[in-house]
N, C-alpha and C positions, 0 to 999 in steps of 0.2 A: 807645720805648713800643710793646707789640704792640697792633696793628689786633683792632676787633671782628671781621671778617673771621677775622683769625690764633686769636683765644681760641672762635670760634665752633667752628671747622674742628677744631680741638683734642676740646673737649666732645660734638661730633656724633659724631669717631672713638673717643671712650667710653662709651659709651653701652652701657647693662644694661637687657635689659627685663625689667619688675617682674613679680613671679610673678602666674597669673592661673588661679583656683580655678573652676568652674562649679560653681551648683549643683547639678550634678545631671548623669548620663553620659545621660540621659532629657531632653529637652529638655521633653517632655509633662510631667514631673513638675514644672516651673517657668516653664509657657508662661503668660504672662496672671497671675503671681500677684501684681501690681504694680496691676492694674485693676478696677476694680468693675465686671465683668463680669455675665451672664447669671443663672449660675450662683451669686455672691454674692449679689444681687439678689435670689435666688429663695427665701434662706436667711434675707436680715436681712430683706426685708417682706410682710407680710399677702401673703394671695393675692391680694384685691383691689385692693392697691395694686400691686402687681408687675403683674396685667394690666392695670392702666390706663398703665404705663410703658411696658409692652411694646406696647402702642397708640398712645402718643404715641411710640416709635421708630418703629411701621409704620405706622401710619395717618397721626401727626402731630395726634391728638385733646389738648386742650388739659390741663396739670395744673391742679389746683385747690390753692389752700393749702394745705388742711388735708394734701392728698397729698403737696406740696409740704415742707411740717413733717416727716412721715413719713419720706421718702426721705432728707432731710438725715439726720435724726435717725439711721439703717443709716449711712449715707454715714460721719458722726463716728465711730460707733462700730466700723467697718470701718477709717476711719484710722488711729487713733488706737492700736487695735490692731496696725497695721503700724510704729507707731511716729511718724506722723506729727500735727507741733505744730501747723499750718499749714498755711493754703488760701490758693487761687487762682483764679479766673478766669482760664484760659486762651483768648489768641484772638493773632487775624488781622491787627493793620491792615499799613495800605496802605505800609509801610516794608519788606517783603517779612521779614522776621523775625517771629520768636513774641514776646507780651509776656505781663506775669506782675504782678500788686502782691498780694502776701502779706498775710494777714492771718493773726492766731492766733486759735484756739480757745477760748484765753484770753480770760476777761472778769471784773471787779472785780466782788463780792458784797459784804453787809454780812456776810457772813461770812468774807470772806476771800480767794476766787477759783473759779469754777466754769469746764468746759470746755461751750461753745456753737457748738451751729452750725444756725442756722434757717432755713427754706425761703425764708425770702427772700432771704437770704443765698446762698443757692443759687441762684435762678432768677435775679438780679439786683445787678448791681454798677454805681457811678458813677465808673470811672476818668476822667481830662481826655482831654478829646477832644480841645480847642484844640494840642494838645502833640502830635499827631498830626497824619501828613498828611492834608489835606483836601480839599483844592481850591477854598477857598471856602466850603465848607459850614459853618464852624464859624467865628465869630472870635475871638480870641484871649481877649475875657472871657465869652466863650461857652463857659466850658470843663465843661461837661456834656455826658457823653457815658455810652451803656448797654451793658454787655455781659451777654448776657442767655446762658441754658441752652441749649445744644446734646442733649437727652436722646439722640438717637442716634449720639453719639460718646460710648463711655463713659468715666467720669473715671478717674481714675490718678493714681500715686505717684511722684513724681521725690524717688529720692535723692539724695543728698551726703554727705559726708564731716559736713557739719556738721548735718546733719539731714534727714528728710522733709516733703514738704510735697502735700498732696491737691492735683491739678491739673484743674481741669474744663473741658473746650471750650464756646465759647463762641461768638458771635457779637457784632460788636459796630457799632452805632448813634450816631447821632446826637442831641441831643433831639428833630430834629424828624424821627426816624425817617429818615432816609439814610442806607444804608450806607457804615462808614468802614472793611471790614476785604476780605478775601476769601473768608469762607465765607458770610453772608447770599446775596450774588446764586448761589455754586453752588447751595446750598439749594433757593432759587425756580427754578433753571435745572435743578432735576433733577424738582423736580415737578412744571415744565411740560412736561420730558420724560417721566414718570410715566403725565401723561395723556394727552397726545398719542399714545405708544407704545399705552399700553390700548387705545384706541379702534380702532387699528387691526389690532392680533391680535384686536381681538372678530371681524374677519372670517375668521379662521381659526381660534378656539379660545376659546369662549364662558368657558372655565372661569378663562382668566387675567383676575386682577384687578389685577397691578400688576408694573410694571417697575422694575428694579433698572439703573444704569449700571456697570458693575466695570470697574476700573483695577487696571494691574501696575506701578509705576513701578520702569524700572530708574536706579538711584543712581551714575553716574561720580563718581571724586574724584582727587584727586592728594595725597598724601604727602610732605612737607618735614623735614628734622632744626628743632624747635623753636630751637636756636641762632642754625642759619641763615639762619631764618626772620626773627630777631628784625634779623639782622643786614643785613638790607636793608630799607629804606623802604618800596621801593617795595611789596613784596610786602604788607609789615604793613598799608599805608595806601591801596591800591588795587584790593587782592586778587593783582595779577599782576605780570609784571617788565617795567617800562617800560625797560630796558635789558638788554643781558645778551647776545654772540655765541653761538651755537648751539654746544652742546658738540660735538668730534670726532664722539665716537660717542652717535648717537640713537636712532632706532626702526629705522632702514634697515635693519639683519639682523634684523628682525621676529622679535627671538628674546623679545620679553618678553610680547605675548599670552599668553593661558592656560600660561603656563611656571609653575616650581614659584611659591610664595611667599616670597618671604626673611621669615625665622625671626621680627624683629622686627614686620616687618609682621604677620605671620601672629599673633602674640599679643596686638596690637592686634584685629583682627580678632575676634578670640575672644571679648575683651573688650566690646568696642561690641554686637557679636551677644547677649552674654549679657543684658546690661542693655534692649538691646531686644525680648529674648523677655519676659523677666520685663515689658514693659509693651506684651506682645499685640500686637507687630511682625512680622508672620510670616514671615520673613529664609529664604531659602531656599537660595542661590545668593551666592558668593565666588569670585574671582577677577582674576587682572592685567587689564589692559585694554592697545591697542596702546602707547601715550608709556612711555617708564621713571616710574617710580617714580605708574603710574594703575592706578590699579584701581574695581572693580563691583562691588556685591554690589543685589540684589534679591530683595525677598518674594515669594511668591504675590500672587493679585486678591483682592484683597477690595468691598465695598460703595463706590464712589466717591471719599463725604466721607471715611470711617474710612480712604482709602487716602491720602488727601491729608494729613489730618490726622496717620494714621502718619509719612509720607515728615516732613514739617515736624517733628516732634518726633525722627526720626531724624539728622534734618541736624542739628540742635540736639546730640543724644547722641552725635553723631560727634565733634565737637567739644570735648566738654567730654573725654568718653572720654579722646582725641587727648595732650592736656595730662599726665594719665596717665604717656603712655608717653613723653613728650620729642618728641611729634611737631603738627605743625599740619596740618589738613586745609583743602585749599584748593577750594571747592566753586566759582571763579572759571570761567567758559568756557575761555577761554585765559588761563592763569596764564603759558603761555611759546610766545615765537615760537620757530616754525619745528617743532613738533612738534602728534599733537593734540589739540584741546581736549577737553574734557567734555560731554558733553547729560545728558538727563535723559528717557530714551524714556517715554511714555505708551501702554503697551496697551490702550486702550478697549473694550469689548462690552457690548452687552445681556442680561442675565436677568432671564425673566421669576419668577413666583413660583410658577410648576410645576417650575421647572429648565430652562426651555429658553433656551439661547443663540441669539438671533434672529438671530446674525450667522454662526453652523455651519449647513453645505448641511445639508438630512434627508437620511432613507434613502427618503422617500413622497415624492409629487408635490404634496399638501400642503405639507408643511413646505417645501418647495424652494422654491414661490409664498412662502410666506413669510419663507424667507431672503431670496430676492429682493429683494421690498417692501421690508424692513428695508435692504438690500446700497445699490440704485439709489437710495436716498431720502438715506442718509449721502453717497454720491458727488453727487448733484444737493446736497446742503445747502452742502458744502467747494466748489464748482462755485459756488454763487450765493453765499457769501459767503467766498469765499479770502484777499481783503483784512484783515478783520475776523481769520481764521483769522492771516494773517499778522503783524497789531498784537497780537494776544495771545502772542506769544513774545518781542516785539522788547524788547530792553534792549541798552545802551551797550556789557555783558561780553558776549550773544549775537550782534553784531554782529559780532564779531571771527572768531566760529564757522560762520555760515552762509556757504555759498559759498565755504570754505577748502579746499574739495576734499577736506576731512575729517568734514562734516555736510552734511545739502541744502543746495540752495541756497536764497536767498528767494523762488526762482518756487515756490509753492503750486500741487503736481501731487499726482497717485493713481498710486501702480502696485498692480497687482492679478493677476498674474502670468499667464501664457500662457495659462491653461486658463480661466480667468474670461473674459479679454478676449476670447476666442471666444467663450466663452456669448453676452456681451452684441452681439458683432456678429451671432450669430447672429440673436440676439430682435430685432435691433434691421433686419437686411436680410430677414427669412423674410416672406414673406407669408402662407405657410400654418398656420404656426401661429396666429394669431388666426381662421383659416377653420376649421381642426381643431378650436379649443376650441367654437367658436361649432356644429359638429356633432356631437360627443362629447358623451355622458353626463356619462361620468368625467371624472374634474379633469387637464385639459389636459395628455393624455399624450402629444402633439406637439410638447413644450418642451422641448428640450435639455436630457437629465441633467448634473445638477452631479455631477461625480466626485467618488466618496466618499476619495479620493487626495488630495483636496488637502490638505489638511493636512501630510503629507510633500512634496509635490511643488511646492508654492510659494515660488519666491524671496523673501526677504524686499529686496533691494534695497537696498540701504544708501546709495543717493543718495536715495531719496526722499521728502521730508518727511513724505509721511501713504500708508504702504505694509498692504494686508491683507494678511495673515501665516493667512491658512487661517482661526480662528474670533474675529477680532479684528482690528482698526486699528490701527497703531500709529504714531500724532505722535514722529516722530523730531524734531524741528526744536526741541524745548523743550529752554531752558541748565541744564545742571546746578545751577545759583544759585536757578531761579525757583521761587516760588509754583504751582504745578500747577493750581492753582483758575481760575489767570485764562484759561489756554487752555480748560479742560474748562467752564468757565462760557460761556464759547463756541460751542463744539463741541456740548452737549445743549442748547445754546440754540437753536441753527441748525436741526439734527436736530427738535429738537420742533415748531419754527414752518413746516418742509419736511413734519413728517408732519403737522399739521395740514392744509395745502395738500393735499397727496395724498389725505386721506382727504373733503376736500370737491368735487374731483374726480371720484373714482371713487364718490361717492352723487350726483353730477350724470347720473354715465351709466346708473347703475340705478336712478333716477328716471325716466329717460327710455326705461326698458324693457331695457338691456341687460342677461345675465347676471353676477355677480358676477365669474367668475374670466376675463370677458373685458374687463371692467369696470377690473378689477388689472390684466391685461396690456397692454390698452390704452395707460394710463398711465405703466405699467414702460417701458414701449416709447418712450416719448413721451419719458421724462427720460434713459434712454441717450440717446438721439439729442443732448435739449439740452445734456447733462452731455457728450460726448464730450469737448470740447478740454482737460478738466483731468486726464482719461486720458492717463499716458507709462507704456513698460512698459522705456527704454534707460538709458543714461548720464548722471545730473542733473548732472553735474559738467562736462562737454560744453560747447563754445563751440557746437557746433551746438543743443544742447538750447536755450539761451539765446535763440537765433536762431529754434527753431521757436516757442520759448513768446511772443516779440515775436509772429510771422505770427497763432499763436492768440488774441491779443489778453490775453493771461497779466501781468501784473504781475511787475516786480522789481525790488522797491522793498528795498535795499540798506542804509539805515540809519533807525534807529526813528525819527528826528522826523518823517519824511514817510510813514512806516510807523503813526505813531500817529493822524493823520490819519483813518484807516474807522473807528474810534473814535465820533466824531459827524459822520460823515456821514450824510445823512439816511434811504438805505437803512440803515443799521445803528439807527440812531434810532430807524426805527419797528419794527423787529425784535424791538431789546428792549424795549420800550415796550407794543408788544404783548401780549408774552407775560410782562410786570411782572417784569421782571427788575434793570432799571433806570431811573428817570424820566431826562428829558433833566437836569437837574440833576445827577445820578451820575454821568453821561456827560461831560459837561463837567469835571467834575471829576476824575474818574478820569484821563481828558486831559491835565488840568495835574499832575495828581500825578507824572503817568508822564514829561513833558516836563522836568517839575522835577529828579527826578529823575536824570534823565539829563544836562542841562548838570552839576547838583551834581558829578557825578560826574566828568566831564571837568575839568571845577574842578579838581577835587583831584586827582586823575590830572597836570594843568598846572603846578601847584604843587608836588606832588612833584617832578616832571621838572626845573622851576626850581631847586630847594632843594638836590637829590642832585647834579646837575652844576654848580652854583657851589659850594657846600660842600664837596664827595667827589670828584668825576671831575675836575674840574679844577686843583685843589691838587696832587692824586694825582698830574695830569700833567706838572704846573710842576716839582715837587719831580722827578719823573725827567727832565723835559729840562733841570735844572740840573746835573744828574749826570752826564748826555750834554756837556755843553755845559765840564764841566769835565775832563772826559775827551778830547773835542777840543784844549782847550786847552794841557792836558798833553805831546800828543800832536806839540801844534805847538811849546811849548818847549822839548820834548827835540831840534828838529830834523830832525823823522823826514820821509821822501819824501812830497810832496804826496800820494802816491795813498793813503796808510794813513789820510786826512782822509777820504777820499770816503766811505766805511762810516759814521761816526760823524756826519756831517755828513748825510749822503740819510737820516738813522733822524730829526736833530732837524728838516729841512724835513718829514717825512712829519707828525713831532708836530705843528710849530707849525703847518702846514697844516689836520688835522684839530680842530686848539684851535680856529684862527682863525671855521671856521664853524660850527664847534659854539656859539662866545659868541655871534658874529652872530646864528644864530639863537632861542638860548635868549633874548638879550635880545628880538629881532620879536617872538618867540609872550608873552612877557610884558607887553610892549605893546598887542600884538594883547587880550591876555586882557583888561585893563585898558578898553580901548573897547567890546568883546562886555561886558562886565559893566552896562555902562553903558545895556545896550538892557534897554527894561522890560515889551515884549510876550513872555509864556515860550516863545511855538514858536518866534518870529523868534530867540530866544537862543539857544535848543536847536540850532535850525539852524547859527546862527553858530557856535557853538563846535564845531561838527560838520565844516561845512567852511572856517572860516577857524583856527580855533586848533589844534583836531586834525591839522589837514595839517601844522604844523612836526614832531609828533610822528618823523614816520618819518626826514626828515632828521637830528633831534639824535639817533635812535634809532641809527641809521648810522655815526654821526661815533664816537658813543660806543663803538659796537662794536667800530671801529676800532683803535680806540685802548687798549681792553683787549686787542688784539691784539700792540700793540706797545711796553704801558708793562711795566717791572719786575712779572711776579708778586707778589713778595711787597712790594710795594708798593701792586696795585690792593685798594681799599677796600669792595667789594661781593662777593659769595661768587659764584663762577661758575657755568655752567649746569653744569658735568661735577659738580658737587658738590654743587647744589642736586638733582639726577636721581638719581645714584648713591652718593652717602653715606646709607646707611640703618642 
């Protein structure tokens, strides 16, 4: 009987990819024509009602019903026209995936059947919440829960083969108003960055009224033949290969970075890019990435939420795309040892709603005090909550990726490139520039120019977790898998509650008489100095780096259960608490969701491991050392000289040896798992299975590999790395 293995291996090496039509050799001519954009908005309602929307996207002013009835009312007749039977409520929880419950348009008349869709229906829905992770917040006959109108993420049309269906972002609650998803707290976490930021360009630019946070996220993935995908477990059922020796040839001749694209990839490509222009994806950028068979694509920045909310519905369209073409996208960190994983980079910056990027040097002395302000306040914020910075990436699959000497590590540092790091040692050792401003008219023309250069001239550093790149940050350290929300829900949280601080600082000392722009430098000055230690500009990959960040007093805190910890600690507590992002109650809960989580997942990661190597790897092995073993035998009835035994004989000790500890140990970690299950505190579990059940991991991982080394090819029953990388 042929192995799944053997029929997979077969169908991947046939594989045709299906023809793939754009609409359009114009991308403009079919960008956004999937979304109830601006532009539609403008067409299907009243003026009045259109500028009261366009006020609750920018202002966040509240709709009214009757406007409420209005907009649905465009909204149906916009679908419906596109062809679409059905809506949804799209949103966030806390399972790190998108959810959806459909409803039709359809509704029973005494006439017959009418097609409906009413503003309340639109601004509010009652999916179970209990059915969702919680943390406590909900209990299970508690299952009310609201997901309510996101107005400034506009709604959209998700195709299918089987039909269309209106999809609108959402936000989604609890009855008693806690959030259960990830877009509420960035919400609140950009509008208290909103105001914070305002307050403080009103010291340099009376005219700005509102800040915008823009994000670039760039998208790693890896690529699998859908066969042979299906034909191992572990990948189906844990996202990555719990087994599997490194193929011969991997990334070492670095020839698959930006090299061509093979053919079939390249028509998937095309494909996913199409369906996410048509739904206002602004995809910019394709290409390989270092691992075989990984590759990148990335949009432009857009507004934030609309960037997050993009990236989630593209990972979503990756996917379904994927199926398409006979292939599976694996958005996993590390889908496979020994080569590297995936992230998910966030390029962060500020605009304001003149157009100025707070975080680009000017060409005036001006604007530079105000790059500054903005520059030193982000570094002091990641500086006084790096922990916090560090719990919001950590997951069970990023864990595997930080500190592989293929991502940062988990010490939370800044590099900021040679010509910055003098700026600030400058401001930070000059004595005379605060003597110069304090005699000068003019606005503090004894501050070291920012070179208008930098932008080309800055390394971007590829060990660095959170490295500026010329007019933007950019959080390297997020896994390709995650939510975006829960780091950047962080990060303008931090930034908001630091420029709050600064700015009641610097009206302490011009209260007390000092001039305004000595007032700013004062305190610019004051936070380089305290921020220094999270400043590295070397090697994050370094045994030495690790050894200075220990002396700087730097955390590296190596796996998420003691990583999730800043979570509710009491300085993060009242941070967010403060600035109502979250009550202690979210926090705690968020806590357990994340801890939860993360044993779940080890669970089954355990269970696989147990299942594949009692079922598959070791049958596999038995059935070839019976073959070995009769081939000895043969070997010895014919009479043959002792030494023709030795070869046959060192092949079945190497097997029965590598069996012997491979059962040992897969039965420990299944015992092991059995007593860890048993503990009913969630961090102490998390912990456990972290470091008592996880540690068999690498030993069976070992033994197995072995032993695909040495049993019959066409006998091993899981599809190998050289095939799972380069059968495309």
């Amino acid at each position: 009987m042929k192995s799944l293995r053997t029929i997979a291996l077969k169908e991947a090496q046939s594989r045709i990819s299906p023809e793939v039509k754009s609409p359009s050799t114009k991308i403009s001519e079919f960008f956004g024509s999937n979304v109830f954009d601006k532009k539609k908005m403008k067409d299907l309602l009243s003026k009045e009602v259109y500028e009261k929307l366009i006020s609750a996207i920018d202002q966040g002013v509240l709709i009214n019903q009757d406007e409420a009835n209005h907009i649905a009312a465009a909204m149906k007749i916009w679908a419906m026209s596109k062809g679409a039977t059905h809506y949804t409520h799209w949103f966030q929880p806390l399972t790190g995936t998108t959810a959806e419950k459909h409803d039709s348009f359809f509704e029973p008349s005494a006439d017959g059947a009418i097609e409906k869709f009413a503003g309340s229906a639109l601004v509010q829905q009652e999916p179970d919440a209990s059915s969702f992770p919680n943390g406590g917040i909900r209990n299970t006959f508690e299952a009310r829960g609201y997901t309510a109108w996101d107005p400034s993420s506009p709604a959209f049309i998700m195709e299918s083969k089987a039909g269309k269906t209106l999809c609108i972002p959402t936000v989604f609650v609890s009855y008693t108003g806690e959030a259960l998803d990830y877009k509420a707290p960035l919400l609140k976490a950009l509008n208290a960055l909103d105001k914070a930021a305002v307050e403080v360009c009103q010291y340099f630019d009376k005219s700005i009224t509102k800040v915008n946070a823009s994000l670039g996220i760039e998208q790693e993935y890896f690529l699998v033949d859908l066969a042979l995908y299906n034909a191992r477990p572990d990948l189906a059922l844990t996202g990555r290969t719990l087994f599997g020796h490194m193929s011969a040839k991997g990334q070492q001749l670095e020839d698959h970075y930006f090299g061509s694209i093979p053919e079939r990839v390249f028509t998937y490509m095309v494909d996913f890019e199409n369906e996410a222009l048509k739904l206002g994806i602004p995809l910019k950028t394709r290409h390989n990435e270092v691992a075989p068979s990984q590759f990148e694509c990335a949009p432009i920045y857009e507004e934030i939420n609309l960037a997050i909310d993009h990236n989630q519905l593209l990972m979503d369209l990756m996917e379904k795309v994927a199926l398409r073409h006979n292939f599976k996208v694996l958005l996993h960190e590390k889908p496979y040892a020994g080569i590297n994983g995936s992230g998910k980079h966030n390029n962060w910056s500020l605009i304001t709603d003149t157009g100025k990027n707070l975080l680009s040097p000017g060409k005036t002395p001006k604007n530079n005090l105000m790059f500054l302000t903005f520059f030193v306040n982000t570094i002091k914020a990641v500086h006084e909550h790096a922990d916090l910075l560090r719990a919001s990436i950590a997951s069970v699959s990023n864990d595997h990726r930080l500190g592989a000497n293929e991502a940062p590590p988990a010490i939370i540092s800044i590099f900021l490139g040679s010509q910055l790091a003098d700026v600030l040692d400058e401001i930070e050792s000059s004595r005379s520039i605060l003597k110069k401003v304090k005699n000068e008219d003019s606005l503090w023309l004894g501050i070291p120019k920012i070179p208008q250069i930098l932008l080309d001239n800055t390394d971007r550093n590829r060990t660095s977790p959170f490295a500026f790149t010329g007019n933007k940050f950019e959080l390297r350290a997020v896994g390709s898998s995650a939510n975006s929300s829960a780091p950047m829900t962080v990060l303008n949280t931090i930034v908001a509650d630091q420029l709050t601080k600064f700015k009641v600082e610097v009206d302490k000392l011009i209260k007390k008489g000092e001039k305004k722009d000595v007032a700013l430098l004062t305190i610019i000055k004051k936070y380089i100095k305290e921020s220094k230690d999270i400043r590295f500009e070397g090697n994050g990959y370094s045994q030495e780096w690790a050894d200075e960040a220990a002396k700087r007093g730097l955390a590296n805190i190596k796996t998420t259960p003691l990583a999730l910890d800043a979570y509710i600690s009491e300085k993060s507590t009242e941070v967010f608490t403060k600035n109502n992002i979250f009550n202690e109650r979210e926090l705690h809960a968020r806590h357990e969701i994340l801890l939860e989580s993360y044993y779940k997942k080890l669970q089954i990661e355990a269970r696989v491991m147990g299942e594949v190597t009692n079922s598959m790897i070791i049958p596999a092995t038995i059935a070839y050392q019976n073959t070995l073993l009769e081939n000895a035998k043969g070997l010895k009835d014919l009479g043959l000289a002792k030494e023709t035994l030795e070869a046959p004989l060192a092949i079945i000790n190497k097997v029965s040896e590598h069996l012997g500890v491979l059962k040992t140990n897969i039965d420990a970690m299944l015992e092991e798992r059995k007593v860890t299950n048993a503990i009913e505190d969630t961090r102490e579990k998390a912990i456990a299975y972290d470091e008592k059940v996880k540690s068999y991991f690498d030993t069976i991982r070992y033994h197995t590999d072995k032993l695909e080394q040495i049993v019959d090819d066409s006998v091993w029953p899981l599809p190998k790395f050289r095939e799972l990388l380069f059968l495309k």
